[in-house]
Backbone of each chain as ProteinMPNN parsed JSONL, in Angstrom:
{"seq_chain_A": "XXXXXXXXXXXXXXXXXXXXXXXXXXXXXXXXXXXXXXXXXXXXXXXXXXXXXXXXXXXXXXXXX", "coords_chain_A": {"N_chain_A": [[-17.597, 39.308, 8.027], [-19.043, 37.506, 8.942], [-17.993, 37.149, 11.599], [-18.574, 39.798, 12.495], [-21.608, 40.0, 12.703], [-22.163, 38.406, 14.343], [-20.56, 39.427, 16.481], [-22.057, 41.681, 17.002], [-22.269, 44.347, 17.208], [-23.058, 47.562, 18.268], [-24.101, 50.618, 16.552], [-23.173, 52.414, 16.924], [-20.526, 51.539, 17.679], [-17.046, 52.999, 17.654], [-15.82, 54.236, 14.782], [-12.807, 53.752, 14.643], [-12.645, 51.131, 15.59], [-13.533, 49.395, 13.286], [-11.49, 50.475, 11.55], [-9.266, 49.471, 12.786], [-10.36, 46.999, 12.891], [-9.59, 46.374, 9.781], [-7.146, 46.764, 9.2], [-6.362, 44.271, 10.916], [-7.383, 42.026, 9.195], [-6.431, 42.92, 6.687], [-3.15, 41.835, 7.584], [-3.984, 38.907, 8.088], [-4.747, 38.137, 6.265], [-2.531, 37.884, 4.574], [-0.895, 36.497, 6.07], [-2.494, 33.989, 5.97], [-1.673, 33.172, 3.509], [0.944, 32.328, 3.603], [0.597, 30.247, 4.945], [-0.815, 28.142, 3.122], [1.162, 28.835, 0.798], [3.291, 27.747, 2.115], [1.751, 24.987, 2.749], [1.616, 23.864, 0.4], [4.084, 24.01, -0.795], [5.157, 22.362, 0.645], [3.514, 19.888, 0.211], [4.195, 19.219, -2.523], [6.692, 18.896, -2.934], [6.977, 16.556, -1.652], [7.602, 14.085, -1.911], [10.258, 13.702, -1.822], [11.853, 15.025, 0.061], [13.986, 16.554, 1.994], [16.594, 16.663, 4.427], [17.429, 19.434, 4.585], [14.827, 20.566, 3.101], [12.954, 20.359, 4.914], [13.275, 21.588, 7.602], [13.414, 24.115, 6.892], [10.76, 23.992, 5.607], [9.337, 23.703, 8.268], [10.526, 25.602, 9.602], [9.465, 28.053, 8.632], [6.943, 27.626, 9.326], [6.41, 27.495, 11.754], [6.937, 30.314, 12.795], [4.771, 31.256, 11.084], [3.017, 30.735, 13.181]], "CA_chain_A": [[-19.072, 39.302, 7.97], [-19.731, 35.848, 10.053], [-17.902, 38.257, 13.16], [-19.541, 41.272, 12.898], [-22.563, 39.431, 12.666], [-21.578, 37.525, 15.975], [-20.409, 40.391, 17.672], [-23.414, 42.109, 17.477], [-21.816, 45.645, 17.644], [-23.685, 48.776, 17.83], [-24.265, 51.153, 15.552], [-22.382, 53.645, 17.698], [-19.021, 51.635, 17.801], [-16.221, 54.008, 17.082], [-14.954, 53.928, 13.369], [-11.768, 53.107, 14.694], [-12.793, 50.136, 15.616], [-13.164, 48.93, 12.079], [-10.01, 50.624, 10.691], [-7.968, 48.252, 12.867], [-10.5, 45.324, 12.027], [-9.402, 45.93, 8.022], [-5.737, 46.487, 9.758], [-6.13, 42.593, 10.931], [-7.896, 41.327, 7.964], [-5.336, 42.433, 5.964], [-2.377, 40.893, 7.886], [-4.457, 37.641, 8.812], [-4.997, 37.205, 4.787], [-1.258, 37.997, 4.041], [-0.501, 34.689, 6.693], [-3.428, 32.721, 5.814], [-1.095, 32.844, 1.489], [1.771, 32.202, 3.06], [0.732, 28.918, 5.253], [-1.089, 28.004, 1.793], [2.564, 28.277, -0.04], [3.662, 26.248, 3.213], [1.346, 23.388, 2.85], [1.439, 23.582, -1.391], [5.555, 23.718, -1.138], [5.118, 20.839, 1.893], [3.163, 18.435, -0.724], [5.073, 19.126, -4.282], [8.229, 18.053, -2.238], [6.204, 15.512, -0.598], [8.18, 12.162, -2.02], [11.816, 13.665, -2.052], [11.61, 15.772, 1.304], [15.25, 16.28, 2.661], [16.668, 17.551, 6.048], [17.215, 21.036, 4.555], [13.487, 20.958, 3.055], [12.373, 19.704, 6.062], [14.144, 22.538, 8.548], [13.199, 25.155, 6.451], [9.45, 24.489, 6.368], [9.317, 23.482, 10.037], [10.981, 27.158, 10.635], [8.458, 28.798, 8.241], [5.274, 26.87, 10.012], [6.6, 28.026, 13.463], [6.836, 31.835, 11.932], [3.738, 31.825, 11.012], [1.665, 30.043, 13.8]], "C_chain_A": [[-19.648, 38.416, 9.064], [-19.174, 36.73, 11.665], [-18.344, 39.077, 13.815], [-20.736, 40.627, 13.062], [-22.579, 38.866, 14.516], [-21.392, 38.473, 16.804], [-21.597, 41.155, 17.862], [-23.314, 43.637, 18.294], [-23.264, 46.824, 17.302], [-23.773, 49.613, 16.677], [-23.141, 52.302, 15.712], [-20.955, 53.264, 17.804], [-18.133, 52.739, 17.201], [-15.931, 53.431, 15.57], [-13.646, 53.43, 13.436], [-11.346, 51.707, 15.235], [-12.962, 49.658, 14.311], [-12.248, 49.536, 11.19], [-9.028, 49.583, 11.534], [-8.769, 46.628, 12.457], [-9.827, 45.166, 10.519], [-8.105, 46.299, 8.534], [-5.561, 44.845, 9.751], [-6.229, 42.013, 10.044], [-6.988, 41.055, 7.375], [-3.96, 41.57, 6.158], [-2.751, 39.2, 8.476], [-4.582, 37.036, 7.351], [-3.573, 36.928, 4.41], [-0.495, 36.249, 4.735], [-1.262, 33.63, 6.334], [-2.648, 32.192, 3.807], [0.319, 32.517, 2.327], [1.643, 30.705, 4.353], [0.023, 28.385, 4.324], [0.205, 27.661, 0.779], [3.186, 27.068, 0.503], [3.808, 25.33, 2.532], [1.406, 23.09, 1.036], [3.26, 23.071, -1.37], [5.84, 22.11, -0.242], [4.972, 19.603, 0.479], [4.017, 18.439, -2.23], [6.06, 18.424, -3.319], [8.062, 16.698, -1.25], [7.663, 13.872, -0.496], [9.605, 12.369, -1.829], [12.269, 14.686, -0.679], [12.686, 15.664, 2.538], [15.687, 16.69, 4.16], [16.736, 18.935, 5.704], [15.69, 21.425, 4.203], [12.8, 20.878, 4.777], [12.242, 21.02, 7.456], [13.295, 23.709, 8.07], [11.373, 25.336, 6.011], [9.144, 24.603, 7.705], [9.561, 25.418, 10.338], [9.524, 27.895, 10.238], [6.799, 28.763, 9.255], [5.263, 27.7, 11.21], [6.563, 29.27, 13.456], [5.366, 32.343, 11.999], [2.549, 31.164, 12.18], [1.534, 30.718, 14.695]], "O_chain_A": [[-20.55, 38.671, 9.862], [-19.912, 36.858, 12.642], [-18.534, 39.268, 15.016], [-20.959, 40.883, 14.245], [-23.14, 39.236, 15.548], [-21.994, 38.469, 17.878], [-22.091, 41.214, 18.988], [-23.847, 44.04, 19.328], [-24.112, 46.831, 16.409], [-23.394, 49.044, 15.654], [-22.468, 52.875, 14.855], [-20.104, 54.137, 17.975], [-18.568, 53.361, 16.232], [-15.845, 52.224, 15.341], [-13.215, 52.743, 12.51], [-10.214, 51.233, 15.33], [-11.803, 49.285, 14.128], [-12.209, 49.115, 10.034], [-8.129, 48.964, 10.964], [-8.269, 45.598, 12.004], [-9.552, 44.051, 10.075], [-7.54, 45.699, 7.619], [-4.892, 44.213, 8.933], [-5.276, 41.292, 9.75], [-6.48, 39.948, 7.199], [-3.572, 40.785, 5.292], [-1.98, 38.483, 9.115], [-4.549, 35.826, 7.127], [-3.32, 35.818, 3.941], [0.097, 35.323, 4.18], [-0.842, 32.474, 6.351], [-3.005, 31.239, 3.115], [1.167, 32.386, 1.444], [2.718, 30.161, 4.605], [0.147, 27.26, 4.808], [0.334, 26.619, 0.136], [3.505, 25.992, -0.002], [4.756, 24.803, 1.95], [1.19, 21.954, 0.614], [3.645, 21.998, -1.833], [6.528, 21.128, -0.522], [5.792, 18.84, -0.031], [4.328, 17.396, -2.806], [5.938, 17.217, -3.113], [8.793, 16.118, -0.448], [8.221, 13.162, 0.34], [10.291, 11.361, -1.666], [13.454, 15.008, -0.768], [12.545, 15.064, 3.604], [14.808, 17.038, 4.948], [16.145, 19.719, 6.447], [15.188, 22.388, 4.783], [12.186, 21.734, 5.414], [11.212, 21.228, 8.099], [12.505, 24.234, 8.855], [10.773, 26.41, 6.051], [8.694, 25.642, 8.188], [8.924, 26.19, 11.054], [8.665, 28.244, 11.049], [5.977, 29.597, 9.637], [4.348, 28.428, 11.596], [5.932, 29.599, 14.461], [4.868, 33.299, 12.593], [1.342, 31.169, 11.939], [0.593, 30.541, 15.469]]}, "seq_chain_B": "XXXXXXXXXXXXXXXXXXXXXXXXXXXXXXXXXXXXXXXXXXXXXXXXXXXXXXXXXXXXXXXXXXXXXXXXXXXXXXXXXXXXXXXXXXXXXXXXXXXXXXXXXXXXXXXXXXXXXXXXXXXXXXXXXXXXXXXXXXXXXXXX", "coords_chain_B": {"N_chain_B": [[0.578, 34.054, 14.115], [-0.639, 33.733, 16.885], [0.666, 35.86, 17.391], [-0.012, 38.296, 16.157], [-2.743, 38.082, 16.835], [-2.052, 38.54, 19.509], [-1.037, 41.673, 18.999], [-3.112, 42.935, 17.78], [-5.497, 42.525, 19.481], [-4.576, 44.623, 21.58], [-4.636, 46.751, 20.191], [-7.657, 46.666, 19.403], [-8.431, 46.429, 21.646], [-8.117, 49.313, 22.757], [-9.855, 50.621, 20.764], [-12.19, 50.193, 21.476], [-14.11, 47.978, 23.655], [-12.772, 46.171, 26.237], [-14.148, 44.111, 26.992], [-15.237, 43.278, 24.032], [-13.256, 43.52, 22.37], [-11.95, 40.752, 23.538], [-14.354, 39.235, 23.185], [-14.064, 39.433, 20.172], [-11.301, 38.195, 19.355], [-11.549, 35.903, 20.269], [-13.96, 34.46, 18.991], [-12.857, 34.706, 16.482], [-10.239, 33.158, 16.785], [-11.427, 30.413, 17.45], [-12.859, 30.271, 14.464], [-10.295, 30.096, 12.926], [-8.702, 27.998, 14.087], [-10.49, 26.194, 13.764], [-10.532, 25.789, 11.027], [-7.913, 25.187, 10.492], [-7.317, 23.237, 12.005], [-8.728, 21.584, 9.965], [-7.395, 21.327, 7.941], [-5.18, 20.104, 8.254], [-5.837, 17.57, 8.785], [-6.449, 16.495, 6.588], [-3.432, 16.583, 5.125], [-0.63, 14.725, 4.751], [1.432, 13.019, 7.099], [4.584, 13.67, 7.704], [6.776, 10.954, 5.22], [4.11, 9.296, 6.125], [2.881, 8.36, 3.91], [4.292, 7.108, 2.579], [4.575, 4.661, 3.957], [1.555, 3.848, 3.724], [2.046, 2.713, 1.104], [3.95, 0.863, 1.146], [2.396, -0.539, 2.853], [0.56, -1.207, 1.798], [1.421, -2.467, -1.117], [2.508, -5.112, 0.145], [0.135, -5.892, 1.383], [-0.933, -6.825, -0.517], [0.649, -8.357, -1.724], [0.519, -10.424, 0.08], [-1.677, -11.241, -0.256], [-2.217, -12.388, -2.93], [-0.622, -14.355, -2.446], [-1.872, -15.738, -1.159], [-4.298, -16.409, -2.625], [-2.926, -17.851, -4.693], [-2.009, -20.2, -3.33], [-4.263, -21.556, -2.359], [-4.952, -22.184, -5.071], [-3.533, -23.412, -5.962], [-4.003, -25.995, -3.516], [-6.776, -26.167, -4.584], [-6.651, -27.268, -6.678], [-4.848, -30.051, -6.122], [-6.544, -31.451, -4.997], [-8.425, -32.081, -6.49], [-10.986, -33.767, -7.108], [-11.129, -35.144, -9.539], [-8.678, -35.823, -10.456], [-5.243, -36.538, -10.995], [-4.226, -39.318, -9.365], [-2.471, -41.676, -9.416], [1.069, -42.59, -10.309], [1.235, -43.009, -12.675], [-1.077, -42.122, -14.5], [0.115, -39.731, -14.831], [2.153, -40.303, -15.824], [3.74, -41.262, -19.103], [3.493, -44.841, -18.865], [5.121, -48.222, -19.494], [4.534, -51.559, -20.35], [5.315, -54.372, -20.036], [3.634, -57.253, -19.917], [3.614, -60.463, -19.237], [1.647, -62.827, -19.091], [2.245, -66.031, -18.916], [4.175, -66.329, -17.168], [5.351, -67.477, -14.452], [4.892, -65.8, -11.483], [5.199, -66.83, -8.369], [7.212, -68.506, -7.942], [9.04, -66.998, -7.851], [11.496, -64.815, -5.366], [12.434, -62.864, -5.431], [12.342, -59.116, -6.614], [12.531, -57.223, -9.487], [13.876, -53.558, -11.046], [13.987, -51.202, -13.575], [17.422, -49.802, -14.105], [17.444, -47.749, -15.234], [15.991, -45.016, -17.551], [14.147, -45.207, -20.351], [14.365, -43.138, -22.939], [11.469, -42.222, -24.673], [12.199, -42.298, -28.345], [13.161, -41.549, -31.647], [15.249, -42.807, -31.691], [15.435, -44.944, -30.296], [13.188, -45.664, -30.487], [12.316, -46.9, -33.562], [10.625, -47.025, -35.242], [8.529, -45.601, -34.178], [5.005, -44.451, -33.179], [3.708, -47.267, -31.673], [5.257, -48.988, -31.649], [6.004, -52.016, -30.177], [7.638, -53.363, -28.089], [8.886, -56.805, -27.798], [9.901, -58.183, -25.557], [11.939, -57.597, -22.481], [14.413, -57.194, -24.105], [14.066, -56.264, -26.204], [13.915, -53.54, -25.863], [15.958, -50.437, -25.616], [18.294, -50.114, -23.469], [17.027, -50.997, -20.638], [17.655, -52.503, -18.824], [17.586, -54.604, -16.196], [17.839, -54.317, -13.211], [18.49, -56.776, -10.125], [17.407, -57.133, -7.508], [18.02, -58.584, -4.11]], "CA_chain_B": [[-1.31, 33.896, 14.334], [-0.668, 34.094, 18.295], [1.78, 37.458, 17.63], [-0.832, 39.072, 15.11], [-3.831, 38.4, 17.775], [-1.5, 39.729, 20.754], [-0.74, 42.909, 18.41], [-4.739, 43.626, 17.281], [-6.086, 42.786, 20.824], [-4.29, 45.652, 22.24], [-5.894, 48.07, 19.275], [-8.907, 46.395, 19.274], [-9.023, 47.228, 23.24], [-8.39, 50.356, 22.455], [-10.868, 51.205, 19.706], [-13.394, 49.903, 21.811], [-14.084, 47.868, 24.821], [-11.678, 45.026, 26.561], [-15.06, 42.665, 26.358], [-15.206, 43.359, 22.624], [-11.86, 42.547, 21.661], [-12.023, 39.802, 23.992], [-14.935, 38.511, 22.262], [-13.749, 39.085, 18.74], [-10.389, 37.078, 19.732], [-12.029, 34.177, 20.578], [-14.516, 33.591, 17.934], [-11.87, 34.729, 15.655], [-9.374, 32.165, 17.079], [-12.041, 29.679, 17.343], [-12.661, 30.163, 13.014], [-9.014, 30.216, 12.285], [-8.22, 27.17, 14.178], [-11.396, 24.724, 13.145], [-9.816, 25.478, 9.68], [-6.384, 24.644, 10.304], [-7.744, 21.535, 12.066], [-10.109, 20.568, 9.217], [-6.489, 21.48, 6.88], [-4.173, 19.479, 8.964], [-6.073, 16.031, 8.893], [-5.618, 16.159, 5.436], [-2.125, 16.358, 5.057], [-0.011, 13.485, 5.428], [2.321, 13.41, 8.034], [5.886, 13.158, 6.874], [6.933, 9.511, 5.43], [3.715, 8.536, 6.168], [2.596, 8.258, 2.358], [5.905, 5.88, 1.889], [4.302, 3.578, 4.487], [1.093, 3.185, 3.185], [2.257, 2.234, -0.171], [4.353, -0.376, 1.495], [1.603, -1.5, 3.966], [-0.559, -2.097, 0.785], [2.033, -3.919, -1.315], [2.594, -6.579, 1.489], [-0.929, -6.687, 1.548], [-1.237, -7.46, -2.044], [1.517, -9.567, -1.846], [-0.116, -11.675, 0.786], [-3.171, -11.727, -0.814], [-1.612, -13.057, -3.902], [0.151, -15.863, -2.091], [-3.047, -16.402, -0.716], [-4.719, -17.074, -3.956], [-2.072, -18.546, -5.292], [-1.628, -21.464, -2.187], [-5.749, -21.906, -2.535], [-5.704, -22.904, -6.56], [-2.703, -25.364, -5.461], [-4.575, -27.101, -3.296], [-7.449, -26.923, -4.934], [-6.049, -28.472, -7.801], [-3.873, -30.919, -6.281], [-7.24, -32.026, -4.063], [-9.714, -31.964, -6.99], [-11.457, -35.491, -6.932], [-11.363, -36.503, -10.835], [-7.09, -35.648, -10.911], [-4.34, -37.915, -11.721], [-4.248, -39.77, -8.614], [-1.395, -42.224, -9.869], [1.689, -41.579, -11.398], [0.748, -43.388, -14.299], [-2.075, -40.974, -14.98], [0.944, -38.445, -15.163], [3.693, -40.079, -17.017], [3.392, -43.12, -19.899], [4.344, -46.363, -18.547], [5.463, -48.736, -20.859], [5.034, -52.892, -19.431], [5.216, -55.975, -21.071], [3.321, -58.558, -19.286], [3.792, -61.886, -19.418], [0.962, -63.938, -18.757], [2.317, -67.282, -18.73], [5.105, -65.985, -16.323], [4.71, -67.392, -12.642], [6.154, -65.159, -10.361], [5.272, -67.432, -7.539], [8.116, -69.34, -8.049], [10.248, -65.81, -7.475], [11.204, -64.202, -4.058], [12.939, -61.507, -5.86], [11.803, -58.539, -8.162], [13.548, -55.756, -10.594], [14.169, -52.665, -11.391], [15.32, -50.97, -13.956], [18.35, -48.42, -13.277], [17.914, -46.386, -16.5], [14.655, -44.508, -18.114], [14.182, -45.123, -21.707], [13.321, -42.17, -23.792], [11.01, -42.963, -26.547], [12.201, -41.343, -29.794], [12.99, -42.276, -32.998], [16.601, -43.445, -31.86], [15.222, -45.733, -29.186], [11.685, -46.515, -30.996], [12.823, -46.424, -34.409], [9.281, -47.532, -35.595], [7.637, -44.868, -34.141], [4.734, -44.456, -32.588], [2.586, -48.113, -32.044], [5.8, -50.05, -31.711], [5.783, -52.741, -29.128], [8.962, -54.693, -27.642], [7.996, -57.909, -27.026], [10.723, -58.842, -24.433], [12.565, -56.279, -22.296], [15.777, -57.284, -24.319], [14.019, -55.238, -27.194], [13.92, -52.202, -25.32], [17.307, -50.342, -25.17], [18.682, -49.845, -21.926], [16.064, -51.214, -19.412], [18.139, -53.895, -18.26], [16.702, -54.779, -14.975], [18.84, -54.629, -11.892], [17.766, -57.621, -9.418], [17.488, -56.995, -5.595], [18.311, -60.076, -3.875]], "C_chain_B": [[-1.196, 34.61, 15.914], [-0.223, 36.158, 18.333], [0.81, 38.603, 16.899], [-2.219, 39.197, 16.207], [-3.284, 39.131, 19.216], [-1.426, 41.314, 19.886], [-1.997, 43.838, 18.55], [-5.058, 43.808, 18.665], [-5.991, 43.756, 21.292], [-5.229, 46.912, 21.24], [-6.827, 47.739, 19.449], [-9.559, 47.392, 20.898], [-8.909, 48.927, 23.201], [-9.67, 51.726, 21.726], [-12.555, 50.837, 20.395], [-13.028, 48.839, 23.552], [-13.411, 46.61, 25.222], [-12.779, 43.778, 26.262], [-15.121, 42.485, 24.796], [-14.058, 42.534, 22.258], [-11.619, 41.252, 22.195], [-12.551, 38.592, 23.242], [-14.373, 38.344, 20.618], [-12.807, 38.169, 18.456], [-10.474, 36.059, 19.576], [-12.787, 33.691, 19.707], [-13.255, 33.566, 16.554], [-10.657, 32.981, 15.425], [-10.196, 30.519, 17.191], [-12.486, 29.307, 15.833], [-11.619, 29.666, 12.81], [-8.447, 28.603, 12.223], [-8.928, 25.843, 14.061], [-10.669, 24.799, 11.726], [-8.25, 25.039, 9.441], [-6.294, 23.275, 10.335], [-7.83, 20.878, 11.01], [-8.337, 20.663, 8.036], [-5.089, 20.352, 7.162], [-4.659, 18.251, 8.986], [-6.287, 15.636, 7.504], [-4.69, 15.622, 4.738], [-1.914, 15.034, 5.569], [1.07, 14.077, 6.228], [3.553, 12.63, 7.109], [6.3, 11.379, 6.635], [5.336, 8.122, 5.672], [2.984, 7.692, 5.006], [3.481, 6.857, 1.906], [5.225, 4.619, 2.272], [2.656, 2.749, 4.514], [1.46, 2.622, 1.948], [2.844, 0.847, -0.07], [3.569, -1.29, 2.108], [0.835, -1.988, 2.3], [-0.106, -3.213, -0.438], [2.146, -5.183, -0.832], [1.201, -6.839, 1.334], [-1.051, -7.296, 0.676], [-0.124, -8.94, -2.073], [1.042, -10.901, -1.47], [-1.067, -12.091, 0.326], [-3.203, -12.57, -2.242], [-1.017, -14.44, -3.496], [-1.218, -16.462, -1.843], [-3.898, -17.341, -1.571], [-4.424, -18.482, -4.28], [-2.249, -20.15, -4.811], [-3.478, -22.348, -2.775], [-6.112, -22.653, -3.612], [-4.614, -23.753, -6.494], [-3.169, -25.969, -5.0], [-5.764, -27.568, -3.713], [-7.336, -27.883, -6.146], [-5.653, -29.63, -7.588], [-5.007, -31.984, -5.393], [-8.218, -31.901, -4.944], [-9.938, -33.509, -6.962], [-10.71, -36.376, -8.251], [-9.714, -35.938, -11.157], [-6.705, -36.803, -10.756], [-3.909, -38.182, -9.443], [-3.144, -40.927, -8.182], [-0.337, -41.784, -10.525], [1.599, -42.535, -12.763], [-0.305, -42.992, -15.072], [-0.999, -39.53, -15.485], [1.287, -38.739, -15.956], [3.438, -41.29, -17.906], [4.556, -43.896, -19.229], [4.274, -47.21, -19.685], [5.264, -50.237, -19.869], [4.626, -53.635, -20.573], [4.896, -57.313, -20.613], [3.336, -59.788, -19.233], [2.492, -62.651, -18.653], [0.941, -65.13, -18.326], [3.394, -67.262, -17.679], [4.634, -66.198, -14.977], [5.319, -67.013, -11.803], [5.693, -65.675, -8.903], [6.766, -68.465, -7.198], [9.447, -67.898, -7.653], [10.531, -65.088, -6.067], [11.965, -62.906, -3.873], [11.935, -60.782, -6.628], [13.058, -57.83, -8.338], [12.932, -55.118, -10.683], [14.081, -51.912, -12.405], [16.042, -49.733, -13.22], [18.373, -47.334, -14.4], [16.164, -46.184, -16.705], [15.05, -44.386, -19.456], [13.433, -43.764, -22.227], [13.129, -42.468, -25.162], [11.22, -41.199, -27.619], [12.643, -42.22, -30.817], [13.994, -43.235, -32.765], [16.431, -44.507, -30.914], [13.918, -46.379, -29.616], [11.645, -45.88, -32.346], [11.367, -46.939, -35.47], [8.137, -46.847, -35.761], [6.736, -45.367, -33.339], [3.791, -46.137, -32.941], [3.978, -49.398, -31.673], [5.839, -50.437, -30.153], [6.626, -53.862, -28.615], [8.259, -55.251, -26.651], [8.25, -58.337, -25.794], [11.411, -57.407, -23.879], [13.876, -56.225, -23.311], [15.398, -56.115, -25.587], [14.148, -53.653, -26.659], [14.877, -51.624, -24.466], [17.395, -50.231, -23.813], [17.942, -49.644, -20.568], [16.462, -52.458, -19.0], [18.222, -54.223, -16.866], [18.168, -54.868, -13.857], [17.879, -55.54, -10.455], [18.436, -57.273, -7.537], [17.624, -57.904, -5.16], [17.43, -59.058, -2.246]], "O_chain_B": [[-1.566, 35.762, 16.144], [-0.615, 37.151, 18.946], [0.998, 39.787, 17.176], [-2.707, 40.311, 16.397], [-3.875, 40.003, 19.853], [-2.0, 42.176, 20.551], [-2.09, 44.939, 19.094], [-4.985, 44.926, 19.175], [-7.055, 44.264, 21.646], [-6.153, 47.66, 21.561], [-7.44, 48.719, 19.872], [-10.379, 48.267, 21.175], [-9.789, 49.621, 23.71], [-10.069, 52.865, 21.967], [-13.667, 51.123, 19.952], [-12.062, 48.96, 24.306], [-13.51, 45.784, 24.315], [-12.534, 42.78, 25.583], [-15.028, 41.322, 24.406], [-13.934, 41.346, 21.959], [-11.065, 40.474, 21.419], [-11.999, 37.572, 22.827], [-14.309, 37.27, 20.019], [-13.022, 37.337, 17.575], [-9.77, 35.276, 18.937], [-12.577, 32.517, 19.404], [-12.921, 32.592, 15.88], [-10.431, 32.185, 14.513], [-9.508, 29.516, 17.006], [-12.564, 28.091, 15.659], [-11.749, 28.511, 12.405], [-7.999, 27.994, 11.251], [-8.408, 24.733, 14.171], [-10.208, 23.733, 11.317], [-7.662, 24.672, 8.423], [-5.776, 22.433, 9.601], [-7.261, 19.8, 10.843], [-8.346, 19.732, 7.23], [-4.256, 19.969, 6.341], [-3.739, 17.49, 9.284], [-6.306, 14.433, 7.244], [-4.753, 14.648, 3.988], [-2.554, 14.377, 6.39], [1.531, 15.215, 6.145], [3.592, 11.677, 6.33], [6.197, 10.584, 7.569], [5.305, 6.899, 5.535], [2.579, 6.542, 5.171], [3.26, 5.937, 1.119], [5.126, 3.661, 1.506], [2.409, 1.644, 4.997], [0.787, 1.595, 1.865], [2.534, -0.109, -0.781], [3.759, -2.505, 2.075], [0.713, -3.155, 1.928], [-0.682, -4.251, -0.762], [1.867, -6.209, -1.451], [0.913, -8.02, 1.136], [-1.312, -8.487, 0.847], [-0.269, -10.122, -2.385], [1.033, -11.973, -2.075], [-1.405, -13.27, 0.425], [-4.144, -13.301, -2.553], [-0.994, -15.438, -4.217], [-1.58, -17.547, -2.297], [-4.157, -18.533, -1.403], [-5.004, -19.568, -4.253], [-2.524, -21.091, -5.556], [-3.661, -23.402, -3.384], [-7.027, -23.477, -3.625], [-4.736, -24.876, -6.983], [-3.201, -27.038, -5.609], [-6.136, -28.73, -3.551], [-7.863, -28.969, -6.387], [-5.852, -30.478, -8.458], [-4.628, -33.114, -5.084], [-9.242, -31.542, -4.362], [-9.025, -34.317, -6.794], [-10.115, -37.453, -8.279], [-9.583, -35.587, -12.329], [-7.33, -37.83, -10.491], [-3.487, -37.382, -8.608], [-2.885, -41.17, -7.003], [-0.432, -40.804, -11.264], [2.206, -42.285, -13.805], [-0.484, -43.435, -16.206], [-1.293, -38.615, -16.254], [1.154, -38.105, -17.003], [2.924, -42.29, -17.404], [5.772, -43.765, -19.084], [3.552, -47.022, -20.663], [5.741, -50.202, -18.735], [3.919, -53.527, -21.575], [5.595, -58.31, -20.798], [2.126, -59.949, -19.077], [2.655, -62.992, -17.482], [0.067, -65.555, -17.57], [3.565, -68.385, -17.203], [3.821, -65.492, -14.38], [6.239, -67.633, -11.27], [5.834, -64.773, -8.077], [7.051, -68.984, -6.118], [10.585, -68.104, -7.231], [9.463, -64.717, -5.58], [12.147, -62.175, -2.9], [10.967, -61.3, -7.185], [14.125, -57.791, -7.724], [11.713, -55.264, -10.583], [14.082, -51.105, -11.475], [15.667, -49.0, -12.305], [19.095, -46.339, -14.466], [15.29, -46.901, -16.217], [16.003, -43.701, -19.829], [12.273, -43.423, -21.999], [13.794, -42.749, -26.158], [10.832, -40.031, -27.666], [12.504, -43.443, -30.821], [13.947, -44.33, -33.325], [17.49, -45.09, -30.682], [13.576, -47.479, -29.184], [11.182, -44.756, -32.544], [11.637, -47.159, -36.651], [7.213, -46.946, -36.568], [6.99, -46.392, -32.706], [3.287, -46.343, -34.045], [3.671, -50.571, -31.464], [5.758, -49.676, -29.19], [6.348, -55.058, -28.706], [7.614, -54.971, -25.641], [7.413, -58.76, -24.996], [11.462, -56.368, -24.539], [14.433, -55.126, -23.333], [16.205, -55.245, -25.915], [14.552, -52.752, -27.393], [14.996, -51.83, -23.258], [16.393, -50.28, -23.099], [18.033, -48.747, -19.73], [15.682, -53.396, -18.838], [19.341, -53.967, -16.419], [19.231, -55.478, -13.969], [16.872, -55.078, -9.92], [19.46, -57.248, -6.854], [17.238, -58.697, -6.019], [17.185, -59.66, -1.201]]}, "name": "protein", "num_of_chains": 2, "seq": "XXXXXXXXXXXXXXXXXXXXXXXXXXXXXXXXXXXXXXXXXXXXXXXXXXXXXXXXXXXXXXXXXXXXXXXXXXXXXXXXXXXXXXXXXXXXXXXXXXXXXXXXXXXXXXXXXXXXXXXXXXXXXXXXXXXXXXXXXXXXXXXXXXXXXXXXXXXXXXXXXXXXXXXXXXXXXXXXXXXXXXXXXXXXXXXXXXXXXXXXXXXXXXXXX"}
């Protein structure tokens, strides 16, 4: 909404211009839940946070950035 | 994030015009990453949780000694305190009046501390040895 708004598209853009915007959406929400699990699995393990935890978010983070 | 905006860009340019997707990119990437920011100064950085907890013990600690040192001296520097140690501890003397210690170029001692109890002040409290000889084991050691 805050994009389209911003972009300030025509009326005339093609339609297939917004079938790949709800293409992105959906894979930009699917990453935005799983750096969310990330940073939720990051802090529960916050105080006991080993070299294998450690490795294995680090990989995830880098995955998804 | 980077691999998902290289992917779209190319459709986007497609579906429409290279300034478009251009633009959408960038405000896009400009949203995404004020919120990561604003999500990331949050978080603690690894360990660093451990080291406030420690920085604020020590502080407490110090701040406790601090106290602590402050109601020692003010105590030990209040005006109306025991200033003698015979304000601390009972002294016991037996003066002699008629005794001229001008005539002496010695004094005494003693080498022992009497403790008053029943087995040493069998009288209780009020009793009063007249001479040191009444009062067990304060038998004066003389300094020459």
């Amino acid at each position: 909404m805050l994009i389209d708004a911003y972009m300030g598209l025509p009326e005339s853009v093609p339609p297939l211009f917004w079938t790949v915007d709800a293409g992105y959406e959906t894979e930009r929400q699917a990453l935005g839940r799983d750096r969310i699990k990330i940073i939720n699995d990051y802090l529960q393990g916050y105080d006991s946070i080993d070299e294998v935890e450690a490795d294995q978010l680090a990989s995830l983070s880098m995955k998804i950035t | 994030m980077s691999k998902l905006h290289s992917e779209f860009y190319k459709k986007f340019k497609k579906a429409t015009l290279a300034l478009d997707a251009a633009k959408f990119m960038q405000v896009d990437s400009y949203i995404h990453n004020t919120l990561r920011n604003a999500m990331q100064q949050e978080l603690p950085f690894i360990g660093e949780y451990k080291l406030i907890i420690k920085t604020r013990i020590l502080r407490e600690i110090n701040a406790l000694i601090t106290i602590v040192g402050i109601a020692i001296v003010s105590i030990s520097c209040f005006p109306n305190g025991a200033e003698y140690i015979d304000e601390l501890d009972i002294v016991y003397t037996n003066y002699d009046d008629s005794y001229n210690f001008k005539n002496k170029s010695t004094f005494a001692v003693p080498d022992k501390i009497t403790k008053i109890d029943r087995e040493n002040f069998p009288d209780g409290p009020g009793f009063e040895p007249e001479s040191k000889e009444d009062s067990l084991d304060t038998i004066p050691t003389i300094i020459q």
